[in-house]
C-alpha positions as CSV (number, residue, x, y, z in Angstrom):
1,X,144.8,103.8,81.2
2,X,141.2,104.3,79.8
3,X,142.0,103.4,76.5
4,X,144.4,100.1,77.3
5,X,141.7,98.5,80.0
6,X,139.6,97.2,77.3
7,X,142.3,96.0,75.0
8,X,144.1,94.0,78.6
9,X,141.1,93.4,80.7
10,X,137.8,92.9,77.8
11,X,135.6,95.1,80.1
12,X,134.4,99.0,79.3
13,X,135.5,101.7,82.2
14,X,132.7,104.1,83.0
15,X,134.2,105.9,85.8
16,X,137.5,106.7,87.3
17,X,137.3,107.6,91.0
18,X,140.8,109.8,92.1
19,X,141.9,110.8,95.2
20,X,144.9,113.2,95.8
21,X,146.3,113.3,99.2
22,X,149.7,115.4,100.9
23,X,151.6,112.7,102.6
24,X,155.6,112.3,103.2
25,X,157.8,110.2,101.2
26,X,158.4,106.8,102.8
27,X,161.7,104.9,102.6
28,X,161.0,102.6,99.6
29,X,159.5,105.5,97.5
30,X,162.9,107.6,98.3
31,X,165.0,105.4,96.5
32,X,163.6,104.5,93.8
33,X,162.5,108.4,93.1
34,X,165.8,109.4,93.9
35,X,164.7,111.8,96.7
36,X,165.3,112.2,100.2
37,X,162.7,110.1,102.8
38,X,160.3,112.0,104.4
39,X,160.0,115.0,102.5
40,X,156.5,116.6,100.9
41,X,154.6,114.3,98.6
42,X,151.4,113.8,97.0
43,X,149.7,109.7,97.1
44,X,147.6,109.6,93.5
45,X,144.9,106.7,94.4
46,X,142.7,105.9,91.1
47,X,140.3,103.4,90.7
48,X,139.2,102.9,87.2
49,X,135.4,101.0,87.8
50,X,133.4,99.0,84.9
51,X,129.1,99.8,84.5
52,X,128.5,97.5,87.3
53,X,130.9,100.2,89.9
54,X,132.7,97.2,90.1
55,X,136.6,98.0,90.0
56,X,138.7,96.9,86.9
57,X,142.1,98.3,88.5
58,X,143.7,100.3,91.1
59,X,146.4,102.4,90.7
60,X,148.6,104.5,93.5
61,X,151.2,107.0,92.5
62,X,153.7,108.4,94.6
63,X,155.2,111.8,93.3
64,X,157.2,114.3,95.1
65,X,156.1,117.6,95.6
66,X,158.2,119.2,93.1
67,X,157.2,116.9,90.0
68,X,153.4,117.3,90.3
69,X,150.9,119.8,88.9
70,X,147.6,119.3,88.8
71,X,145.7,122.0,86.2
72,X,141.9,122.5,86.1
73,X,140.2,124.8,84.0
74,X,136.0,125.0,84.4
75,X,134.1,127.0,81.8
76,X,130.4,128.7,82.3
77,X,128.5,129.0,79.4
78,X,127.2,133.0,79.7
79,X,123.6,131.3,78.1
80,X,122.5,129.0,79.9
81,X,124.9,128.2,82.4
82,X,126.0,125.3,81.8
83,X,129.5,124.0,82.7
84,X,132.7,122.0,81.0
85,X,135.7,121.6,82.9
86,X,139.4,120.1,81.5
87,X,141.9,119.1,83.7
88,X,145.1,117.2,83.4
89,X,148.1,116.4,86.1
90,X,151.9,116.3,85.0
């Protein structure tokens, strides 16, 4: 999404907000993942905001517990301490 907002929406994102929260899988999201309503899930909200922390778009993903991983990997420099960090969800 970072790379497509400018090209559909003209403005620069700066920041993505995300919030991962356990929930169960309602109704509507059961059918159309093909799962049973109700069981373990994880709601995805993202809010991809321009310089002004103004938001450009909102996305919520549903996905069920089986077909999420979420990986993070942080890094401290031995010299001086500093910290890097990857991360990246499947």
């Amino acid at each position: 999404m970072i790379d497509i907002i400018p090209r559909v929406y003209r403005k620069k994102c700066v920041e993505i907000r995300q919030v991962v929260e356990a929930t169960l899988l309602s109704e509507e999201a059961a059918l159309h993942l093909e799962r049973v309503p109700g069981i373990p899930a994880l709601r995805i909200t993202r809010r991809y905001l321009d310089a002004k922390r103004h938001a450009i778009l909102t996305t919520i993903s549903t996905h069920p517990a089986d077909r999420y991983a979420f990986n993070l990997n942080v890094q401290i420099d031995p010299e001086d301490g500093r910290t890097s960090f990857t991360a990246d969800g499947l």
